[in-house]
ROFI-529354 format. One record per residue (C-alpha): x negated, y, z negated; residue in three letters; residue number from 1. Coordinates in Angstrom, 1 decimal. Example, Ala and Ser with C-alpha at 12.3 -4.5 7.8 and 13.67 -1.06 7.14 Angstrom:
# residues 2
c1:-12.3; c2:-4.5; c3:-7.8; code:ALA; pos:1;
c1:-13.7; c2:-1.1; c3:-7.1; code:SER; pos:2;
# end
This chain:
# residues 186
c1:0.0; c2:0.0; c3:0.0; code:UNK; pos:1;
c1:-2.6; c2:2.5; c3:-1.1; code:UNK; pos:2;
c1:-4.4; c2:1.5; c3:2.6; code:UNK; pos:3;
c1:-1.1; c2:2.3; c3:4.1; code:UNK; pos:4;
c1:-1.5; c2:6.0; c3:2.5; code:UNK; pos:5;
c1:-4.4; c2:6.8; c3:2.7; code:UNK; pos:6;
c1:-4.3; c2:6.1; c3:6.6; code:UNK; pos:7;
c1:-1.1; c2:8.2; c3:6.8; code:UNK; pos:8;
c1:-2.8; c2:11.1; c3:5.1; code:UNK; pos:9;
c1:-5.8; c2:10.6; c3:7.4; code:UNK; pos:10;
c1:-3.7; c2:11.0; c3:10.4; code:UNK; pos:11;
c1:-2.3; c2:13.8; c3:9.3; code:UNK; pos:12;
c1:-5.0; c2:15.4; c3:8.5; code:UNK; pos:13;
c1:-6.7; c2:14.8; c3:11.7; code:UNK; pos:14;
c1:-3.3; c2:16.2; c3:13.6; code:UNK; pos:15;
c1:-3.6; c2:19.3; c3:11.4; code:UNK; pos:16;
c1:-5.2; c2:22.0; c3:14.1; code:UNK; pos:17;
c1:-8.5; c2:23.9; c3:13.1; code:UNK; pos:18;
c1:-8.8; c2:27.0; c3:12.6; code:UNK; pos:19;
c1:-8.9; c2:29.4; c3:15.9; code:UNK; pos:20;
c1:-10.1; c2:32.9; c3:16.3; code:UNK; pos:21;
c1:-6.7; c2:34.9; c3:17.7; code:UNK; pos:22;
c1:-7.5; c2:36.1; c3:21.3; code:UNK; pos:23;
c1:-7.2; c2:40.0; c3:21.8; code:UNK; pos:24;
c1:-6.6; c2:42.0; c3:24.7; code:UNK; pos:25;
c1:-7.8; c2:45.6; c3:25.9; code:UNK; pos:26;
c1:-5.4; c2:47.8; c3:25.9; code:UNK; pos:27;
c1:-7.8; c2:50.3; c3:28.7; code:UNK; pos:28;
c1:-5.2; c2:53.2; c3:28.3; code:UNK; pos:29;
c1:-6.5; c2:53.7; c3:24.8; code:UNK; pos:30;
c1:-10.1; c2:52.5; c3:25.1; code:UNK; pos:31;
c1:-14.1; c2:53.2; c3:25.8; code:UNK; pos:32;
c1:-16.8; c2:51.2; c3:26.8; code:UNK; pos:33;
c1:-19.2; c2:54.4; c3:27.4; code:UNK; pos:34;
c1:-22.9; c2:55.2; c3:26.6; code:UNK; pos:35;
c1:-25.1; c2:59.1; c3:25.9; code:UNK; pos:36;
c1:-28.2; c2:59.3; c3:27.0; code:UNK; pos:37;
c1:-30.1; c2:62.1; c3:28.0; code:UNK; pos:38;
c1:-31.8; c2:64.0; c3:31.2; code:UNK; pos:39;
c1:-34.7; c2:66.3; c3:31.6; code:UNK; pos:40;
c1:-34.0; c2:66.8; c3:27.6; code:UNK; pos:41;
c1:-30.1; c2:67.8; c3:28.3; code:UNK; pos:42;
c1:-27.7; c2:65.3; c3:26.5; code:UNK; pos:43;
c1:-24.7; c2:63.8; c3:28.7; code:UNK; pos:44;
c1:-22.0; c2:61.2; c3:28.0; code:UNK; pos:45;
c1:-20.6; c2:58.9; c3:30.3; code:UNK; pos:46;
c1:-18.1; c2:55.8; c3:30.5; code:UNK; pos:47;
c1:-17.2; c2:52.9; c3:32.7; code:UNK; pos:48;
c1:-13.8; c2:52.8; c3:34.1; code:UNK; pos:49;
c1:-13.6; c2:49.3; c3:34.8; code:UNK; pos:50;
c1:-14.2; c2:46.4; c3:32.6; code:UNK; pos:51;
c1:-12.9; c2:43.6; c3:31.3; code:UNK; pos:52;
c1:-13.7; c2:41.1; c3:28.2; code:UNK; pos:53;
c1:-12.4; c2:37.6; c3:26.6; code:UNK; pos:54;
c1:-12.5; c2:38.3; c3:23.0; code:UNK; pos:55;
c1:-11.5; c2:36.0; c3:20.3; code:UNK; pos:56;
c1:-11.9; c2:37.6; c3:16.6; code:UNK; pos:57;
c1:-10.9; c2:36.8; c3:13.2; code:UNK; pos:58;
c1:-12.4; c2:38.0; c3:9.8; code:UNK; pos:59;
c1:-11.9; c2:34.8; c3:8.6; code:UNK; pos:60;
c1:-13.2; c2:32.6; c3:11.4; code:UNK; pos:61;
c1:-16.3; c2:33.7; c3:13.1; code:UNK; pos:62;
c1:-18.3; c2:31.0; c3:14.0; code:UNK; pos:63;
c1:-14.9; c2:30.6; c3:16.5; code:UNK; pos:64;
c1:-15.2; c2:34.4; c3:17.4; code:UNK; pos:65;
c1:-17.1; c2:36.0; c3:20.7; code:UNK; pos:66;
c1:-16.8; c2:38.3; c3:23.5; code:UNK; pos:67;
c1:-17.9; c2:37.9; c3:27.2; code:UNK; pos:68;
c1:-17.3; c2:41.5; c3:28.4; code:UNK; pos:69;
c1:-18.1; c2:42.4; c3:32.1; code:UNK; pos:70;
c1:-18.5; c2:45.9; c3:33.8; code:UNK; pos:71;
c1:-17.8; c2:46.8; c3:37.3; code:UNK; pos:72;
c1:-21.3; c2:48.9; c3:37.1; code:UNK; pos:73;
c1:-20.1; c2:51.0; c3:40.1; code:UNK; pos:74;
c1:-17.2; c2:52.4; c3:37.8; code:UNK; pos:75;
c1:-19.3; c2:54.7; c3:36.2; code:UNK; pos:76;
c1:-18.2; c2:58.1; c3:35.3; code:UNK; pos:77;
c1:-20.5; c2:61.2; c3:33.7; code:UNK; pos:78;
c1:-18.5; c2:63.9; c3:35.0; code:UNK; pos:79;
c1:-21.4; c2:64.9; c3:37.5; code:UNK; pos:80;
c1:-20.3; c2:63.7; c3:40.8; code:UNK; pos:81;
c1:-24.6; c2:64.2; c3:42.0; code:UNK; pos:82;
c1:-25.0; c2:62.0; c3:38.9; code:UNK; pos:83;
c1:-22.2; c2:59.2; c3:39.7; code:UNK; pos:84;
c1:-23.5; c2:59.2; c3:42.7; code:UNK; pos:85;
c1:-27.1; c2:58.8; c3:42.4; code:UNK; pos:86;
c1:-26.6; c2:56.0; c3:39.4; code:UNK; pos:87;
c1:-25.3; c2:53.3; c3:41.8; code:UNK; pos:88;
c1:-28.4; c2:53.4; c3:43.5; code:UNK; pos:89;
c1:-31.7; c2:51.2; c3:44.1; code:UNK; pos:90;
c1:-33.4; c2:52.9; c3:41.4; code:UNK; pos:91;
c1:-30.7; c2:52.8; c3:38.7; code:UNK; pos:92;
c1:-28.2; c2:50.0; c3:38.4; code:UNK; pos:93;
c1:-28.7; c2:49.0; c3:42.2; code:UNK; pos:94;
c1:-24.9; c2:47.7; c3:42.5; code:UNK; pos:95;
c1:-25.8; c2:46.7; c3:46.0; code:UNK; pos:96;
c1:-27.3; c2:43.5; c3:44.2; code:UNK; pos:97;
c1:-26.2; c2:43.7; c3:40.8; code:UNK; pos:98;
c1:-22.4; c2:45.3; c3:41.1; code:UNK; pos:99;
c1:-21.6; c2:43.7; c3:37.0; code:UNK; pos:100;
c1:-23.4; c2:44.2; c3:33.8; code:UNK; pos:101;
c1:-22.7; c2:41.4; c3:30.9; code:UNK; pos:102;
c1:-22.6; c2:40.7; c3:27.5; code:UNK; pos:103;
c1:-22.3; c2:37.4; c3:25.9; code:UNK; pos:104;
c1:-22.3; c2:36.8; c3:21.9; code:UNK; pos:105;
c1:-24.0; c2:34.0; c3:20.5; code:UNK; pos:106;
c1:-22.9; c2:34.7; c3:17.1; code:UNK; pos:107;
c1:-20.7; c2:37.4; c3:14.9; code:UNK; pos:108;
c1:-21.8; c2:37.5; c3:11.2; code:UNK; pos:109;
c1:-20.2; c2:40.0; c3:8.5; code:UNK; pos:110;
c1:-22.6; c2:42.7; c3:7.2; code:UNK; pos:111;
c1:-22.0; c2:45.5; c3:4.3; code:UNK; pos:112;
c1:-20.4; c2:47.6; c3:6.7; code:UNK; pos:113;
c1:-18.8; c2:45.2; c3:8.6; code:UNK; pos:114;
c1:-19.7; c2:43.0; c3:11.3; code:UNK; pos:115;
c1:-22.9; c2:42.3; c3:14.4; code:UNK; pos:116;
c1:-22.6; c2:40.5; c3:17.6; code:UNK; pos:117;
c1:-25.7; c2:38.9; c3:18.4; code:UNK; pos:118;
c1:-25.5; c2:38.4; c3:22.0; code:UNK; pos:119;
c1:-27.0; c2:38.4; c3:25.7; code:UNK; pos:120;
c1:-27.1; c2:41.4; c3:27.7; code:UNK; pos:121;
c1:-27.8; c2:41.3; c3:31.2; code:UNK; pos:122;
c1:-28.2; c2:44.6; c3:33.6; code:UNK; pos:123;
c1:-29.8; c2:44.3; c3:36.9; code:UNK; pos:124;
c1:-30.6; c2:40.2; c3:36.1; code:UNK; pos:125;
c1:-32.7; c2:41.5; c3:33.0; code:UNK; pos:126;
c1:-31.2; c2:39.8; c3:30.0; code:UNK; pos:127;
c1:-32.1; c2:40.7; c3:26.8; code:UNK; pos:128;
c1:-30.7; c2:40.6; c3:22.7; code:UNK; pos:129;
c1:-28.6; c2:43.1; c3:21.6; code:UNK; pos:130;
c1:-27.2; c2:43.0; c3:18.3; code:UNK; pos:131;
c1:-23.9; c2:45.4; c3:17.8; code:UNK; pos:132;
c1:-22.9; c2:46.9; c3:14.8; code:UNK; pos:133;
c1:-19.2; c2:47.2; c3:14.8; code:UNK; pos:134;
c1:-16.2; c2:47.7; c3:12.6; code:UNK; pos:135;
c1:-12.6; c2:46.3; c3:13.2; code:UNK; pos:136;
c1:-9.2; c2:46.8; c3:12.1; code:UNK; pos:137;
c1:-6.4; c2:45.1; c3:12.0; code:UNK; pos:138;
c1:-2.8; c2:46.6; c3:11.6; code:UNK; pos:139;
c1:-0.5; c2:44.2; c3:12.8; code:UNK; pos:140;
c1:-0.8; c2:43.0; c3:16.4; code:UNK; pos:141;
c1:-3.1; c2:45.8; c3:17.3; code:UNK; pos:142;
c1:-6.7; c2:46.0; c3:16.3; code:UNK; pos:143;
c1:-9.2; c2:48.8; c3:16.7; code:UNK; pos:144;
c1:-13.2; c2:47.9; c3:16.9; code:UNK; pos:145;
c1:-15.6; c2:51.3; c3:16.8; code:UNK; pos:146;
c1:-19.0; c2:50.4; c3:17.4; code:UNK; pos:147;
c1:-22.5; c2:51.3; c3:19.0; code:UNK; pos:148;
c1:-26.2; c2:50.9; c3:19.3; code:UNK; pos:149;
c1:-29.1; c2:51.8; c3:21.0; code:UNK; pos:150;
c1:-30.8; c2:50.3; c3:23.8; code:UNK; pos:151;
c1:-34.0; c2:51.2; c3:26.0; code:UNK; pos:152;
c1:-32.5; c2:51.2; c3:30.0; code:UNK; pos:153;
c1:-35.9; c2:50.9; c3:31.1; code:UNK; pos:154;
c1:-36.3; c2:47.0; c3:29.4; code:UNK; pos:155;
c1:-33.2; c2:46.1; c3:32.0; code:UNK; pos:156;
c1:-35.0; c2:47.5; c3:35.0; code:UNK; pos:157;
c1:-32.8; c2:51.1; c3:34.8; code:UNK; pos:158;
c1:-34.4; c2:54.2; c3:36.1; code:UNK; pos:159;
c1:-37.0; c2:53.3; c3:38.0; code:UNK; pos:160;
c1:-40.0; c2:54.9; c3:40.3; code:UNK; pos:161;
c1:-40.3; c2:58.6; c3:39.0; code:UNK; pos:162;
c1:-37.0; c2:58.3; c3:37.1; code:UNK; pos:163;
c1:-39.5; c2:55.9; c3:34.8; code:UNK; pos:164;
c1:-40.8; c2:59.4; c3:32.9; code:UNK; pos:165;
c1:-39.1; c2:60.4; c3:29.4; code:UNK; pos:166;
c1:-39.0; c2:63.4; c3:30.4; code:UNK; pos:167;
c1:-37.4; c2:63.3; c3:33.3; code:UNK; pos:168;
c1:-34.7; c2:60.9; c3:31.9; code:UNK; pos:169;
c1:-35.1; c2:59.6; c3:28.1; code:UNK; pos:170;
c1:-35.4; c2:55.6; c3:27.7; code:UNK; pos:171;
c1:-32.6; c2:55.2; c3:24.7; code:UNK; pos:172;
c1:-29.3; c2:55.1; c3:26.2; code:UNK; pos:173;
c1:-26.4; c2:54.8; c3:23.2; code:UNK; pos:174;
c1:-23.7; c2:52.4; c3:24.3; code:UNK; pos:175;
c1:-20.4; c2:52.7; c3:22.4; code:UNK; pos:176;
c1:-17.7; c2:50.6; c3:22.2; code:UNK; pos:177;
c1:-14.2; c2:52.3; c3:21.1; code:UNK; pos:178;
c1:-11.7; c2:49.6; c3:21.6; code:UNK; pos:179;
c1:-8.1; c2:49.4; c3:20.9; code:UNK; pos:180;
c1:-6.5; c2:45.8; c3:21.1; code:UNK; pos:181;
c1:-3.5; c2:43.4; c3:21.1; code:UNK; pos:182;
c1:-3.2; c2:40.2; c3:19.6; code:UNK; pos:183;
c1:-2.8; c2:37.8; c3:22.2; code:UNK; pos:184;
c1:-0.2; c2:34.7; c3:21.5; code:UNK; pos:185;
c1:-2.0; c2:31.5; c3:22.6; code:UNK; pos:186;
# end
């Protein structure tokens, strides 16, 4: 009898579903995936129109959260049309052969003022770590996630030739992510 039991219990134990991060989607309305950086010492923002991500998050699962986020590279906007022009070029992000930028997480861990993604970025077939400090919200079926860090273009191949000089146009670009989400029924 016990046998009998303790297989039932076993069974449903095993039929019991793990744990899942939720999925989230970007509401783009509401959201920016943009980046400062700065030329000939002048300071200038910019953002990428077009983007999407799979991201699965939840506080209380993250070894079952990441995000693969892609970026149409050619989207780019600074509000300098010689700029966005100039930027899709050979010497810059060179969309001709490399029209999407990625970036993969390997890992999201908790920190004291939040969380990181460890994770892969590629630009221009250069891949590279980037950890991102981030903070997210939750109210309800929306989430918000405000983050950013700082990463040298000229490691990803960005800027090249005489665009290669700090002075001409500094080597730290800040990305920021400023996302606003729905939960995603699976």
């Amino acid at each position: 009898m016990r046998a009998y039991r303790f297989l039932a219990l076993a069974l449903g134990l095993a039929a019991m579903p793990a744990l899942a991060a939720d999925r989230w989607q970007i509401q783009h309305p509401d959201s920016r995936l943009g980046f400062e950086a700065t030329q000939q010492g002048g300071q200038f923002e910019g953002h990428f129109a077009d983007y999407s991500a799979q991201m699965r998050f939840s506080a209380d699962d993250l070894a079952n959260s990441g995000f693969d986020v892609r970026i149409a590279m050619t989207s780019v906007d600074t509000g300098s049309g010689q700029r966005d022009n100039a930027l899709p070029d050979k010497p810059w992000f060179h969309t001709e052969v490399f029209p999407e930028a990625r970036y993969v997480t390997r890992e999201i861990r908790r920190t004291d003022d939040g969380y990181e993604a460890v994770g892969d970025l590629t630009i221009r077939d250069n891949t590279h770590e980037v950890i991102l400090p981030f903070t997210w919200q939750v109210d309800g079926d929306t989430a918000m996630m405000d983050g950013s860090v700082v990463i040298d273009r000229t490691r990803f191949g960005i800027g090249q030739g005489e665009w290669q000089d700090p002075q001409v146009a500094g080597h730290d670009v800040e990305v920021i992510v400023d996302l606003t989400l729905d939960r995603v029924a699976d």
